[in-house]
One Martini backbone bead per residue (centre of mass of N, CA, C, O) as a GRO file, in nm:
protein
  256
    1UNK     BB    1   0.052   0.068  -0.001
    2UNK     BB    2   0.357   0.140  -0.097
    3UNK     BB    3   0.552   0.368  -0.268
    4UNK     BB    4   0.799   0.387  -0.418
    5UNK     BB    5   1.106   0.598  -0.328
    6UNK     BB    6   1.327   0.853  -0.411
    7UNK     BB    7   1.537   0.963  -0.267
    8UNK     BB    8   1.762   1.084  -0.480
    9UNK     BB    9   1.559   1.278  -0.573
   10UNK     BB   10   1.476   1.424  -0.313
   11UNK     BB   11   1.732   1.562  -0.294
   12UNK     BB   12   1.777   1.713  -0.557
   13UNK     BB   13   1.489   1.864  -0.536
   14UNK     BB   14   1.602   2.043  -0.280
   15UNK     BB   15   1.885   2.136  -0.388
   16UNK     BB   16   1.734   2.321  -0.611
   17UNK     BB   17   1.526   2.454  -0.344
   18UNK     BB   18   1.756   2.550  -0.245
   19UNK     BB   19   1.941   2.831  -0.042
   20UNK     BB   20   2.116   3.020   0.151
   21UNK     BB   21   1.867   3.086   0.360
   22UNK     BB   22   1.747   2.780   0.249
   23UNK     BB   23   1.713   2.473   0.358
   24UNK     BB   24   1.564   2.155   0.207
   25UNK     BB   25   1.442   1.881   0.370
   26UNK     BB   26   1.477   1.515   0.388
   27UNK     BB   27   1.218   1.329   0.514
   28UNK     BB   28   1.224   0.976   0.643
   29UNK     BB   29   0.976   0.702   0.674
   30UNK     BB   30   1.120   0.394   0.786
   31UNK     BB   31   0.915   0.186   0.915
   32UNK     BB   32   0.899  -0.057   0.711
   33UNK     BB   33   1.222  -0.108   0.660
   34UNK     BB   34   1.379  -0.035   0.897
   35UNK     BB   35   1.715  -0.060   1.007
   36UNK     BB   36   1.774  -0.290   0.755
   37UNK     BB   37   1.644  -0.228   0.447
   38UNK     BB   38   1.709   0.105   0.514
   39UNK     BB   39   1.916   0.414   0.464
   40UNK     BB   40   1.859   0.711   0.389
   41UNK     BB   41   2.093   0.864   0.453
   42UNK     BB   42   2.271   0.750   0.242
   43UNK     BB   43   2.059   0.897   0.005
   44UNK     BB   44   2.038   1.188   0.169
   45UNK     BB   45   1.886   1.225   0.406
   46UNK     BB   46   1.829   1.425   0.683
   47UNK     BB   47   1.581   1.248   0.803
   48UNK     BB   48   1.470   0.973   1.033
   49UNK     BB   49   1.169   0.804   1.108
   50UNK     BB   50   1.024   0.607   1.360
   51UNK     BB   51   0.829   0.373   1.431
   52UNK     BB   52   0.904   0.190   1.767
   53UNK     BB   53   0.627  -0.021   1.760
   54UNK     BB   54   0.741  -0.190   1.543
   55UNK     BB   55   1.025  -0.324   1.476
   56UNK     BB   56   1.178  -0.176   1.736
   57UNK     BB   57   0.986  -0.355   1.921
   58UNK     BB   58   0.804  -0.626   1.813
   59UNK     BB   59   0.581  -0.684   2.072
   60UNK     BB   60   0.310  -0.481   2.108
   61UNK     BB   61   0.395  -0.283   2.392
   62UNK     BB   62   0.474  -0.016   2.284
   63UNK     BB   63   0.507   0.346   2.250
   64UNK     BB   64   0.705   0.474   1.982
   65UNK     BB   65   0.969   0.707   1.878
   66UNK     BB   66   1.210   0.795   1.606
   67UNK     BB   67   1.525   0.994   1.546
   68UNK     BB   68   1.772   1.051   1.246
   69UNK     BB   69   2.077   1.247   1.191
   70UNK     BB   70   2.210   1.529   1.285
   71UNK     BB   71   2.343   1.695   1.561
   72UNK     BB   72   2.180   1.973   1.461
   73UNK     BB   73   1.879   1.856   1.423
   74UNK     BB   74   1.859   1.708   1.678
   75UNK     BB   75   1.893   1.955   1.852
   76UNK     BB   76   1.607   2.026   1.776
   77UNK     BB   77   1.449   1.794   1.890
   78UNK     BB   78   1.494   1.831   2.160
   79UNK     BB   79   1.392   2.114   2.212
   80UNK     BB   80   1.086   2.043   2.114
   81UNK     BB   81   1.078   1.821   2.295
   82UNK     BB   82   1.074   1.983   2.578
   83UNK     BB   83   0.865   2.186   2.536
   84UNK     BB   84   0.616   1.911   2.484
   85UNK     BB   85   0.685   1.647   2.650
   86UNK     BB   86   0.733   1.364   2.417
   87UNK     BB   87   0.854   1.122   2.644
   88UNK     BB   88   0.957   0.839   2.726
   89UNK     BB   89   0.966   0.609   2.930
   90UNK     BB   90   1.186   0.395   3.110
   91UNK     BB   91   1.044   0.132   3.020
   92UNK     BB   92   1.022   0.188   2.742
   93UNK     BB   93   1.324   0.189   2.687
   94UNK     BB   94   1.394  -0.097   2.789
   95UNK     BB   95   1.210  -0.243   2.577
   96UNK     BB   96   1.393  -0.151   2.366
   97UNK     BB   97   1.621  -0.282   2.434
   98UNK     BB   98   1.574  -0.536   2.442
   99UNK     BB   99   1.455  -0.557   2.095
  100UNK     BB  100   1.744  -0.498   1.997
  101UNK     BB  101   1.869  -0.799   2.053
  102UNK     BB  102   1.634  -0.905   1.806
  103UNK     BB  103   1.600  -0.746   1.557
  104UNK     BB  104   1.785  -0.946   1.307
  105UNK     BB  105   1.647  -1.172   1.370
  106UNK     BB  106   1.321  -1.113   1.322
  107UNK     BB  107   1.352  -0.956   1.051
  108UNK     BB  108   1.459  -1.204   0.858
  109UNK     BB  109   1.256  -1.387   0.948
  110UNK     BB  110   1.007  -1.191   0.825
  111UNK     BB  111   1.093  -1.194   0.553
  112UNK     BB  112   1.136  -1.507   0.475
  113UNK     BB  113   0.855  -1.534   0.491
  114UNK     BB  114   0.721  -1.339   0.288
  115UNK     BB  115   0.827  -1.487   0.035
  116UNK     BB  116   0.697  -1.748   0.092
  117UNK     BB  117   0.409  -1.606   0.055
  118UNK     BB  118   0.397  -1.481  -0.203
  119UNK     BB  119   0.464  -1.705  -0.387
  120UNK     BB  120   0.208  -1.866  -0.293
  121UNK     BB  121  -0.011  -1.623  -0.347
  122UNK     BB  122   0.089  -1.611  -0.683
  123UNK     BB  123  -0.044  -1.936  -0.738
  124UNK     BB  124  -0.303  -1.878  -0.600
  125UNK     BB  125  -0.675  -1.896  -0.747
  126UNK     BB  126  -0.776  -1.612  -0.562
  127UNK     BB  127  -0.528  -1.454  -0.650
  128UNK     BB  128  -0.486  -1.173  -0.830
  129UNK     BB  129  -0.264  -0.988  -0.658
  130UNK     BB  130   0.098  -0.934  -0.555
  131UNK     BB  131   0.255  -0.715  -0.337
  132UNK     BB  132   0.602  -0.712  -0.363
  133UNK     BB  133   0.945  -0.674  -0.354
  134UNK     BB  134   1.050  -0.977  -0.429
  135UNK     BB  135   0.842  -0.992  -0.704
  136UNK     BB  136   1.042  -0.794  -0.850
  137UNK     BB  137   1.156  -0.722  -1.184
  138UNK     BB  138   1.285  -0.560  -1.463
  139UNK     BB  139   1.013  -0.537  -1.606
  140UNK     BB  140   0.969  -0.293  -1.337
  141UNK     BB  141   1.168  -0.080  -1.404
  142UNK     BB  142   1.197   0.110  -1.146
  143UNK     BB  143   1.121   0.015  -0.928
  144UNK     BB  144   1.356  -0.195  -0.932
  145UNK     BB  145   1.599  -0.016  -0.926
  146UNK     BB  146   1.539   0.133  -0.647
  147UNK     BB  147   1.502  -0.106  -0.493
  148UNK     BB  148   1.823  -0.236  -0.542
  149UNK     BB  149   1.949   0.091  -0.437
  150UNK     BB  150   1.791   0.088  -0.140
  151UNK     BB  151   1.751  -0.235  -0.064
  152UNK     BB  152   1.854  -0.508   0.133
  153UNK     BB  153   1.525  -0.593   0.147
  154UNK     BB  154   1.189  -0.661   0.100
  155UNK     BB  155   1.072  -0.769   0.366
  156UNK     BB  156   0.726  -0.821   0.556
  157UNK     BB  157   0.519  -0.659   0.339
  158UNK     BB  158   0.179  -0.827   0.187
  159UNK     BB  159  -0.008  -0.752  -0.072
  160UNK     BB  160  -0.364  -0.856  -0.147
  161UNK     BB  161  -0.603  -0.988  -0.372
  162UNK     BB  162  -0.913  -1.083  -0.355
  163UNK     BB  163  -1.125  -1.277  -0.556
  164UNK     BB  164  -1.438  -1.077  -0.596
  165UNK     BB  165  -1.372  -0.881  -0.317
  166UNK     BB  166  -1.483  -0.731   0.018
  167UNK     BB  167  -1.595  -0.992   0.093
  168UNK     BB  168  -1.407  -1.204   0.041
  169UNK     BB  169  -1.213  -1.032   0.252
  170UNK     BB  170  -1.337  -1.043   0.473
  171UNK     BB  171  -1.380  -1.399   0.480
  172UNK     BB  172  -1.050  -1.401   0.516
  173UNK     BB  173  -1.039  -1.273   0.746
  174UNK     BB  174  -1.235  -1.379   0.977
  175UNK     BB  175  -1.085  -1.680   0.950
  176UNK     BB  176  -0.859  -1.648   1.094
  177UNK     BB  177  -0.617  -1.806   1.335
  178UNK     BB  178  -0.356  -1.702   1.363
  179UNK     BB  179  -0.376  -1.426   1.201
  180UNK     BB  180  -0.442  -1.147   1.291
  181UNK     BB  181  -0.656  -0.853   1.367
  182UNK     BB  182  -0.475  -0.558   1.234
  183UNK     BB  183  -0.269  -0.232   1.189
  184UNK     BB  184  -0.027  -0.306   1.229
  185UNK     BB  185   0.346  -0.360   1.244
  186UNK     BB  186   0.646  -0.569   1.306
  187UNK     BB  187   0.601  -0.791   1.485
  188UNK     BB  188   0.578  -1.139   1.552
  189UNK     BB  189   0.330  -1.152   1.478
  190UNK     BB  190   0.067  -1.180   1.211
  191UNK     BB  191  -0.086  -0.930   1.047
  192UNK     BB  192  -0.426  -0.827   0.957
  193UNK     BB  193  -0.560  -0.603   0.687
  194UNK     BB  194  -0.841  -0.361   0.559
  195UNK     BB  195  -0.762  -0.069   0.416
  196UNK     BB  196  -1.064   0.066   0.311
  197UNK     BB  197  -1.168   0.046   0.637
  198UNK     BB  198  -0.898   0.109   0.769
  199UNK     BB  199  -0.621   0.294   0.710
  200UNK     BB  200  -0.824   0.426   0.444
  201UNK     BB  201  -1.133   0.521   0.529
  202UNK     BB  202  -1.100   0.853   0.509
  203UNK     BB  203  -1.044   0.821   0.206
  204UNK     BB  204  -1.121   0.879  -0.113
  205UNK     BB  205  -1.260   0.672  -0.365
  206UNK     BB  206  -1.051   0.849  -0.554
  207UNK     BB  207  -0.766   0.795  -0.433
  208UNK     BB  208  -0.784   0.475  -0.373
  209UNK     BB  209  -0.744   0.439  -0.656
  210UNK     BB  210  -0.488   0.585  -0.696
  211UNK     BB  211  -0.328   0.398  -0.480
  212UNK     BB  212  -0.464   0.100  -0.559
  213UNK     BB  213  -0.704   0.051  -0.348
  214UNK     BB  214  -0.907  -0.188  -0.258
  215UNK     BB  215  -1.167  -0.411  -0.162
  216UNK     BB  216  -0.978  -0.677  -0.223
  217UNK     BB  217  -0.743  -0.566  -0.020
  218UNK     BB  218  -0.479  -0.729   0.183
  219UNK     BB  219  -0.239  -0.668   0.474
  220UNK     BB  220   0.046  -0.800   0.564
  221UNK     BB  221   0.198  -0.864   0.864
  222UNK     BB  222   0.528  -1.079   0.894
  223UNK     BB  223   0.625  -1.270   1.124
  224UNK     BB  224   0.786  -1.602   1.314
  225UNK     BB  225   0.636  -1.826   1.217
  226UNK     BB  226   0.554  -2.052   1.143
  227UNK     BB  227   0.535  -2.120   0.753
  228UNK     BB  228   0.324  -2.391   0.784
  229UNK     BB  229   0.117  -2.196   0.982
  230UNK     BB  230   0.065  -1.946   0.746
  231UNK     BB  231  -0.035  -2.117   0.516
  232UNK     BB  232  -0.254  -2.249   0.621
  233UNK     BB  233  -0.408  -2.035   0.719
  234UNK     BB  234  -0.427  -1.904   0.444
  235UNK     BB  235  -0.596  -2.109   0.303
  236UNK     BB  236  -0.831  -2.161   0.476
  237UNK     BB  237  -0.944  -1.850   0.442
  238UNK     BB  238  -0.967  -1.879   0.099
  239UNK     BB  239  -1.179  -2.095   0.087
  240UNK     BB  240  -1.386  -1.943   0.252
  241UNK     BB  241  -1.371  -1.697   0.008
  242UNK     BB  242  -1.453  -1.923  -0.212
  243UNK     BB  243  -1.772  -2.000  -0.063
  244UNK     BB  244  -1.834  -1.685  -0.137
  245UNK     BB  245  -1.773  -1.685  -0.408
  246UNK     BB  246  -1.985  -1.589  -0.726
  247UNK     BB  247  -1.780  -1.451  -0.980
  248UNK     BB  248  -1.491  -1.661  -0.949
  249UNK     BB  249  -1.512  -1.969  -0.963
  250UNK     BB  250  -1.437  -2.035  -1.278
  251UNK     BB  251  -1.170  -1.876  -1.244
  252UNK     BB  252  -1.036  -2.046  -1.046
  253UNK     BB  253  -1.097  -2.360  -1.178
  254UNK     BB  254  -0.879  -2.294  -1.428
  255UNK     BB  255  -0.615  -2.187  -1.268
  256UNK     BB  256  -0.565  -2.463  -1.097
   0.00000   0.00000   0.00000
């Protein structure tokens, strides 16, 4: 549900609107790739920001956030940070250190399963699209080259179709039994939700589609977990999805 950007071209484009008297800032989230699969300082970003919930807390217990610049910057957000006086707790600060501790075994892992889910999902006939880094080749173009350029890993991040629309997808989401129903993501287990309804629900359905998002859209963080126990929960909520399905079952039947 996110498009890849071209750090180093917002960069250009910053360099290019910049003066002696205004430097202009290229700020990127990077809390989808975490701080193991992508590193915008080196390709020219001047803050780094993490939702610190994710990937680098990992465990669905913390609320926090994270910024990363260079020593003038960060002293500036620090500034910000005491007049506004939103610092996280010491046990919240605790728990972030126990979570570095695991933090490239956990995402290793969770990439590694991602894989796996994606590449199974692109086979399944149920599935119409499937959306993930790891599945891009030379033939998409740029996504491609900048995927190449900027990312270390293509991540634990995996969006698909669910063939029929949003009652099928519905219908794969309520019957999950490993994978929870969540908006987060990057924790150790998996967890599953419905863009158009739940992270995306505020946004116009003309953005919606220009954005990619569908109503048959569903989108996985994927955890830790034995890979042929998320295998197997994903199949058989697909079962139960194309048992709902009244307009595809004869597309499912023939490409299977």
């Amino acid at each position: 549900t996110n498009d890849l950007v071209d750090i180093a071209m917002c960069r250009a484009l910053a360099n290019q609107y910049s003066t002696s008297e205004r430097h202009v800032l290229v700020a990127v989230d990077n809390t989808y790739l975490g701080p193991l699969w992508q590193h915008p300082l080196k390709h020219g970003a001047d803050i780094v920001l993490y939702s610190a919930t994710k990937y680098i807390g990992g465990h669905s217990d913390v609320i926090a956030g994270a910024c990363l610049g260079s020593a003038e910057l960060i002293g500036r957000v620090k500034t910000l940070r005491t007049f506004l006086g939103n610092m996280i707790a010491p046990h919240t600060g605790w728990l972030l250190l126990r979570s570095l501790e695991t933090l490239k075994l956990r995402m290793e892992k969770q990439a590694e399963n991602a894989q796996i889910l994606a590449q199974r999902l692109a086979q399944h006939p149920m599935v119409a699209k499937v959306l993930y880094l790891g599945l891009l080749t030379p033939a998409d173009g740029e996504a491609y080259r900048i995927y190449r350029r900027q990312c270390t890993s293509p991540g634990a991040m995996v969006s698909f179709e669910v063939r029929g629309g949003e009652a099928e997808a519905f219908a794969f989401l309520n019957h999950l039994k490993v994978i929870k129903l969540a908006v987060s993501l990057g924790s150790t287990e998996s967890l599953a939700q419905h863009p158009a309804t739940m992270t995306h629900a505020g946004i116009a359905p003309e953005e919606k589609t220009a954005f990619g998002i569908s109503d048959a859209l569903v989108r996985l963080s994927v955890g830790v977990e034995n890979i042929e126990d998320l295998w197997w929960d994903v199949q058989q909520a697909l079962e139960k999805a194309q048992e709902r399905c009244h307009t595809c079952q004869e597309t499912a039947a023939t490409t299977s």
